[in-house]
C-alpha positions in Angstrom: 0.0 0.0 0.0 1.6 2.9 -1.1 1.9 5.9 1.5 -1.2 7.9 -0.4 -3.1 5.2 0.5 -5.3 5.3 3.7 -7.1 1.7 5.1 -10.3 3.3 7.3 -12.0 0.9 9.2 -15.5 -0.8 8.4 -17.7 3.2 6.8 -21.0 3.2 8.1 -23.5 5.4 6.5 -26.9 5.9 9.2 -29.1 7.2 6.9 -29.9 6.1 3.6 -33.5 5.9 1.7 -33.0 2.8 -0.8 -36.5 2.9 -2.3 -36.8 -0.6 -2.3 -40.0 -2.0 -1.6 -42.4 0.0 -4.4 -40.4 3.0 -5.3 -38.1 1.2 -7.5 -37.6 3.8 -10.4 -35.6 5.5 -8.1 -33.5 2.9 -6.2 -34.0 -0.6 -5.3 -31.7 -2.8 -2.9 -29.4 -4.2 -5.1 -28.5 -0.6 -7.0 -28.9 1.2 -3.6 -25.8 -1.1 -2.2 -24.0 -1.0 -5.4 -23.5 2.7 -4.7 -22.5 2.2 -1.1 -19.7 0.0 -2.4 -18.4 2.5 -4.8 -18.7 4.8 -2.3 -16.5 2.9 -0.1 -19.1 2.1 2.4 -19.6 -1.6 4.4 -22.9 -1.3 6.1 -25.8 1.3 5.5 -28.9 1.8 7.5 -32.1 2.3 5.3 -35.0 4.3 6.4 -38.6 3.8 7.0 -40.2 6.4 5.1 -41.1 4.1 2.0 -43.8 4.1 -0.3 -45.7 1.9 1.8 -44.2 2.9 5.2 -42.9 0.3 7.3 -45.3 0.7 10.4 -45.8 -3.4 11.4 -44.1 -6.6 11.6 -45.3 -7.5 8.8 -43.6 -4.4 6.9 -40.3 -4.8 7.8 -40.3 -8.7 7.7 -41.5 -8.2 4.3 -38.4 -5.7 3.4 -36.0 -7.5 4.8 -36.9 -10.6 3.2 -36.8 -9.0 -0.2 -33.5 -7.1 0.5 -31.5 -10.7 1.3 -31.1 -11.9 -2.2 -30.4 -8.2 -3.7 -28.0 -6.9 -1.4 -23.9 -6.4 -1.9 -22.7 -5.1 1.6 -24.8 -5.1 4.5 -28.0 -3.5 5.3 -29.7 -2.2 8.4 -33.4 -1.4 8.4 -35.2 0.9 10.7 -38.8 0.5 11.9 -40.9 4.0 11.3 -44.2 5.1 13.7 -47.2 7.6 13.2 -47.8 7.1 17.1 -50.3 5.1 16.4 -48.5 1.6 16.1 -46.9 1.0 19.6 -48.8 -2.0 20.0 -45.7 -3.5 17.4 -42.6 -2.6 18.9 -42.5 -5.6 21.2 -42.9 -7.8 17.7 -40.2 -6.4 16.1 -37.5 -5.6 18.4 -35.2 -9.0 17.4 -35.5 -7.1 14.2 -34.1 -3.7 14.8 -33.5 -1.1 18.2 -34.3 1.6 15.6 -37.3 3.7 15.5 -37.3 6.7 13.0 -40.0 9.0 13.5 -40.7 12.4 11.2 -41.9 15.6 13.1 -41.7 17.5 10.2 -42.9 17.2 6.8 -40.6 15.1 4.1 -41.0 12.8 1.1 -43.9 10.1 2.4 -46.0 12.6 4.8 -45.0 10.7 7.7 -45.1 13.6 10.3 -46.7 12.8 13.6 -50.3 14.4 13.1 -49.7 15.6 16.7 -46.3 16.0 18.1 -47.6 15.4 21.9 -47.8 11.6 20.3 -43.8 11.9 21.0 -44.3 11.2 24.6 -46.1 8.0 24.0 -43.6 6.1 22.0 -40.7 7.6 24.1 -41.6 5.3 26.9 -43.0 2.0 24.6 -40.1 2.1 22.6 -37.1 -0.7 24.3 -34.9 1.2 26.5 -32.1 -0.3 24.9 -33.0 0.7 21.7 -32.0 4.0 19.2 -34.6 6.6 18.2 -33.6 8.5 15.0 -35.8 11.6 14.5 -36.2 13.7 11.8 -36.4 17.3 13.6 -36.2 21.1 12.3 -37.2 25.0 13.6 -39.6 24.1 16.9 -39.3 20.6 16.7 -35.8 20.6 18.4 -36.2 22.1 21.3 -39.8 20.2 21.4 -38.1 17.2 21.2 -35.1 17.9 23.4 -37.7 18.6 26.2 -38.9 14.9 25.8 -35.8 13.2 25.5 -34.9 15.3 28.8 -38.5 14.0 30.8 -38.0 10.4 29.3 -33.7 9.6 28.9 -34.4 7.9 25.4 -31.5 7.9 23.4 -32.0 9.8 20.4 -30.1 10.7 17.2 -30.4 14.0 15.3 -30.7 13.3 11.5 -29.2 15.9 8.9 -28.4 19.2 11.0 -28.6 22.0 8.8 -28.9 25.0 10.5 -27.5 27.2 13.4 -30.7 27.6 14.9 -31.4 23.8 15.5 -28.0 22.8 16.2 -27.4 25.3 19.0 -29.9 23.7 21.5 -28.4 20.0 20.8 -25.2 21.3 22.0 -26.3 22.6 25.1 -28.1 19.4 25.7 -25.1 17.5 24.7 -23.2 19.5 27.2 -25.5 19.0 29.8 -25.4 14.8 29.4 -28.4 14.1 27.3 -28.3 11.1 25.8 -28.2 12.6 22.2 -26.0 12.4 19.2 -26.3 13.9 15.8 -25.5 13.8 12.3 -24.7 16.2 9.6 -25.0 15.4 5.5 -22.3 16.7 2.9 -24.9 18.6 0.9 -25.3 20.8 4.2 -21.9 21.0 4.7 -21.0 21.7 1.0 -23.9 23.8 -0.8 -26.3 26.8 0.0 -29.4 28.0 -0.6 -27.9 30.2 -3.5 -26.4 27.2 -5.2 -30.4 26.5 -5.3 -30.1 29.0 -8.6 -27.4 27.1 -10.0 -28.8 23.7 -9.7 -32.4 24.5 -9.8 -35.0 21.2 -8.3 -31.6 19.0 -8.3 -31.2 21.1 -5.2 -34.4 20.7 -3.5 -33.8 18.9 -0.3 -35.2 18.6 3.6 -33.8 20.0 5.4 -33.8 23.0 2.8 -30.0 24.4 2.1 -29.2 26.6 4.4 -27.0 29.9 4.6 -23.8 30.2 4.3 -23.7 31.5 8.3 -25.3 28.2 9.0 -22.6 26.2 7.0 -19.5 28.6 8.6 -21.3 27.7 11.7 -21.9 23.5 11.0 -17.8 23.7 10.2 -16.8 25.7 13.6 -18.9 23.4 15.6 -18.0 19.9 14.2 -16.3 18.8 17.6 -20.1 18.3 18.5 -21.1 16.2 15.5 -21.1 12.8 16.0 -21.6 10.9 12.2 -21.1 12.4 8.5 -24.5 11.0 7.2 -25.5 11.0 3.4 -29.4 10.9 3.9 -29.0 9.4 0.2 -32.4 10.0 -1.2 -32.3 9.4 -4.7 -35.0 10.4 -7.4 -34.9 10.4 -11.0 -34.1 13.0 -13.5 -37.5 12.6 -14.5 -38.7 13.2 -11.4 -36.8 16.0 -10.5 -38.0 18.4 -14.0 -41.3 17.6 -13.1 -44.0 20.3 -12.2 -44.1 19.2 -8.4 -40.5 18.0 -8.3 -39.4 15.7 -5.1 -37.0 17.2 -2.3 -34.4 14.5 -1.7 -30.4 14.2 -3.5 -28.3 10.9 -3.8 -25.0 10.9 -1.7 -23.8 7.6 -0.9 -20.9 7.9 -4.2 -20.0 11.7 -3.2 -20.0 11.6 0.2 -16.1 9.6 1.0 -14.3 12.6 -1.6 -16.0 15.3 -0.4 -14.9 14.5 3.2 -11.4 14.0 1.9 -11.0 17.0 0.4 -12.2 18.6 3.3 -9.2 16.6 5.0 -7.0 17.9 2.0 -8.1 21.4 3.0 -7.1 21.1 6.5 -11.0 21.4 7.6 -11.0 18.1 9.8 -8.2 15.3 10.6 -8.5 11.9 9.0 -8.5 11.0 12.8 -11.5 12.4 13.3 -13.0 11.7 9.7 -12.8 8.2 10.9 -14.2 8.5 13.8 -17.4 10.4 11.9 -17.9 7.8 9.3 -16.7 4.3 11.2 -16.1 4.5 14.9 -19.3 6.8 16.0 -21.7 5.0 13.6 -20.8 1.8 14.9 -21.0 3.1 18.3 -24.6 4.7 18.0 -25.4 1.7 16.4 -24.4 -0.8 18.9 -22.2 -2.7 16.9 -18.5 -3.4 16.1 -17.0 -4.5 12.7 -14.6 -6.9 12.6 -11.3 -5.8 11.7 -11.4 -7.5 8.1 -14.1 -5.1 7.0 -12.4 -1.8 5.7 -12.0 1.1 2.7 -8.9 1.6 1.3 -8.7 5.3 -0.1 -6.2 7.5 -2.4 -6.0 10.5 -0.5 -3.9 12.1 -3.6 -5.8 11.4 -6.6 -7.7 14.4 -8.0 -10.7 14.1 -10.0 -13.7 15.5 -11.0 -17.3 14.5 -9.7 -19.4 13.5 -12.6 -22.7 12.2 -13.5 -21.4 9.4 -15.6 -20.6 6.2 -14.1 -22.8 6.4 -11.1 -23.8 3.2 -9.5 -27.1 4.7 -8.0 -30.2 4.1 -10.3 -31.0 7.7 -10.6 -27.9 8.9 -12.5 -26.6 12.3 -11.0 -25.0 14.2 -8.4 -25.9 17.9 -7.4 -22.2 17.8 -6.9 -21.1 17.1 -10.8 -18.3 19.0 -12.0 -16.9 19.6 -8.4 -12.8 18.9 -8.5 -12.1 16.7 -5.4 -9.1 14.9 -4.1 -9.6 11.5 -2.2 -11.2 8.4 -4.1 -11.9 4.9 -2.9 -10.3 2.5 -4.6 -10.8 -0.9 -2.5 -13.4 -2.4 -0.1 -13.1 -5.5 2.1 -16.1 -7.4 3.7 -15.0 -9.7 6.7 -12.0 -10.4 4.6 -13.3 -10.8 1.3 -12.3 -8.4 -1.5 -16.3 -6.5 -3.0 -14.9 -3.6 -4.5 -11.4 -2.5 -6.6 -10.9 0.0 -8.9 -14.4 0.7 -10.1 -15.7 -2.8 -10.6 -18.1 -4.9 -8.2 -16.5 -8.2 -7.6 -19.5 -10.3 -5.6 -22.7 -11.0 -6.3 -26.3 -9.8 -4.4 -26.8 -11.7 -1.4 -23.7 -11.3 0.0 -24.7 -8.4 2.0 -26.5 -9.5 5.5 -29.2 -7.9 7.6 -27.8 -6.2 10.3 -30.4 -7.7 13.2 -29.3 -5.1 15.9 
């Protein structure tokens, strides 16, 4: 391994929207994991927020059971609630310890009809277990006021603004049990590159400022995972007259972070602990040791459209000159991924039952 080349534990992305069951224009499971490989990433955690929204036993049984013979790296799969279904958690928790639950509107209209409902599911869902919410404007302090009466450990999805990300850091400081995530596009774009990419940059959480960004960057000591939320639609899609808020990420995410290495932004320390060791962590989990990315931290390119793995075919980020690309992936010890070419077939990812 030559010295430009950097072996980073077992990448983990948390949050990742693969389509697959009923949306699979978009994504499905085995085109989904084909762009986690390329993009250097083992395991990926896929959201409940599909078409038909995974709300029972039934549900998730059925998407896992589809997933197995499609998937190339490994797959975790979170159950979803409208407060309505806490009668099921007891079912599935040999499934999954993660809940994800919208309190704001997003692609499926899953938003709690009443917030209040929050209070319920806190205390039903396994203590041991991981909520994952989807939180913006009132909604964070809301929910950090529950998460202070009930102790639930809770992750922050996507934080995009200064406004929402200042009250997780003074609950942080005072020793709630929270963590949170922030996603490249927030970290990388504004709301005036909005003019430049028109509905291709249509995303929730919106782009923010460019205060917000400054202020994501000077605060990342208190972000816990680099998170794609890869939500991919297609082109198709996106020109239409209603277009669809959501941007792929799972290819983009690994050279973006490395240029911000490049840059002198972050350490690759601490990029590792944002992308392997923390996931794993929130996650409950540790990766063997044969499970790993190697990455050219020298190579320079340029982020394109062509050649994508993901079903939907483009970037917001084409044309963007990066330096960092991943090169080689391992799976406990077996070789999936080398220089551009998929080397095993689906199935060979497993369900992450955690």
């Amino acid at each position: 391994m030559s010295i430009e080349h950097l072996r980073i534990p077992a990448p983990v992305d948390l949050h990742t929207h693969l389509r697959d069951v009923g949306q699979n224009q978009k994504e499905d499971f085995y085109t989904g994991t084909r762009a986690a490989l390329a993009g250097g990433f083992v395991l990926v955690d896929d959201k409940s927020n599909k078409q038909k929204p995974i709300f029972t036993f039934e549900d998730l049984a059925e998407e896992m059971e589809v997933a197995r013979p499609k998937i190339l790296c490994d797959v975790g799969f979170d159950f979803g609630s409208d407060g309505k279904n806490l009668d099921e958690f007891p079912r599935i928790k040999h499934l999954t310890n993660r809940l994800k639950v919208f309190l704001n509107e997003t692609t499926g209209n899953l938003k709690l009809a009443d917030p209040n409902l929050l209070r319920k599911i806190y205390p039903a869902w396994p203590e041991d277990g991981l909520i994952l919410l989807h939180a913006e404007n009132d909604m964070v302090p809301f929910a950090l006021s529950v998460i202070e009466e009930t102790r639930g450990r809770t992750h922050f999805h996507h934080i995009s603004t200064k406004r929402d990300f200042e009250p997780i850091i003074e609950a942080r400081k005072k020793g709630l049990p929270v963590t949170c995530g922030v996603t490249p596009h927030h970290l990388f774009l504004t709301k005036d590159d909005v003019k430049r990419l028109g509905s291709f940059g249509y995303m929730k959480p919106e782009l923010a400022t460019q205060e917000d960004v400054d202020f994501l960057w000077q605060n990342l000591k208190f972000i816990d995972v680099i998170e794609s939320d890869h939500a991919p639609h297609t082109k198709e899609e996106k020109l239409s007259e209603k277009p669809p808020s959501g941007v792929p990420g799972l290819e983009t995410m690994l050279p973006l972070m490395l240029t911000a290495v490049a840059r002198g932004r972050l350490s690759l320390p601490r990029l590792i602990e944002l992308i392997s060791t923390n996931p794993q962590r929130i996650l409950g989990i540790k990766l063997p040791e044969s499970t790993y990315t190697i990455v050219d931290l020298a190579e320079k390119h340029k982020l394109s459209n062509d050649g994508l793995e993901t079903k939907c075919g483009w970037t917001p980020f084409t044309g963007m000159e990066v330096q960092g690309k991943v090169k080689t992936v391992f799976i406990r010890g077996k070789k999936v991924f080398d220089n551009g070419q998929i080397l095993v077939l689906p199935g060979f990812g497993k369900a992450l039952k955690q």
